[in-house]
C-alpha positions in Angstrom: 19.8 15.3 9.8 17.8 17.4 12.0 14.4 18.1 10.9 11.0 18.9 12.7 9.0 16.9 10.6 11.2 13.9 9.1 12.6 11.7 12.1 14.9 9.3 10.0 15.6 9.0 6.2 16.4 5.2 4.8 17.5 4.0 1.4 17.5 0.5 0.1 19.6 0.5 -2.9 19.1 -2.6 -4.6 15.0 -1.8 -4.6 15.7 2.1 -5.0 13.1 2.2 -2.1 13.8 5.4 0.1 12.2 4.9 3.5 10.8 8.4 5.5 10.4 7.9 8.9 8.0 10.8 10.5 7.9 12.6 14.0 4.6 11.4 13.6 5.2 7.8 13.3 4.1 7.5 10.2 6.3 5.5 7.6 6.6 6.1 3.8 7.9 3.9 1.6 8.7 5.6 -2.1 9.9 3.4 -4.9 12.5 3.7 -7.7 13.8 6.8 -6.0 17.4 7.6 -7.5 20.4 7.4 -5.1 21.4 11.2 -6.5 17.7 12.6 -5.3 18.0 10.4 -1.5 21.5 12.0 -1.9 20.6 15.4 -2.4 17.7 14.6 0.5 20.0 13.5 2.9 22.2 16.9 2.7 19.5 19.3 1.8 18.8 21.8 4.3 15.3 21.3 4.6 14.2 17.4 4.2 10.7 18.6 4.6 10.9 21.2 2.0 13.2 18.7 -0.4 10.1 16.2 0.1 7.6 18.1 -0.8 9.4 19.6 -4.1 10.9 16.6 -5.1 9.6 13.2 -3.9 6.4 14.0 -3.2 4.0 13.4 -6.8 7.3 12.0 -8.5 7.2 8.8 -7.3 5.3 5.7 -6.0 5.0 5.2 -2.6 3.0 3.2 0.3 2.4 3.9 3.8 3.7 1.5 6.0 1.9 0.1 9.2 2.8 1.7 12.3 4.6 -1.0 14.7 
């Protein structure tokens, strides 16, 4: 899962919440997020790139408080 801007991906599937953890330290949490799209995430070459074409404007999401 290496990426240079996504530290850790995370997918709840009984809330179809996908959780993406930053090098930052910032948290997103995106709702109603199919398993096939955190799926094709997950393997996709470039998360960042995935994100941004995919998640990103498609679905629902709150930032999370950093801990």
């Amino acid at each position: 899962m290496p990426s240079s801007v996504i530290a850790s991906l995370r997918y709840d599937p009984v809330s179809t919440t996908l959780r993406v953890i930053f090098v930052s330290g910032k948290v997103y949490d995106y709702k109603k997020v199919p398993l096939e799209v955190y799926t094709a995430m997950k393997n996709a070459v470039s998360k960042g790139n995935y994100l941004n074409r995919h998640i990103k404007g498609n679905y629902d999401y709150k930032e999370l408080k950093n801990k």
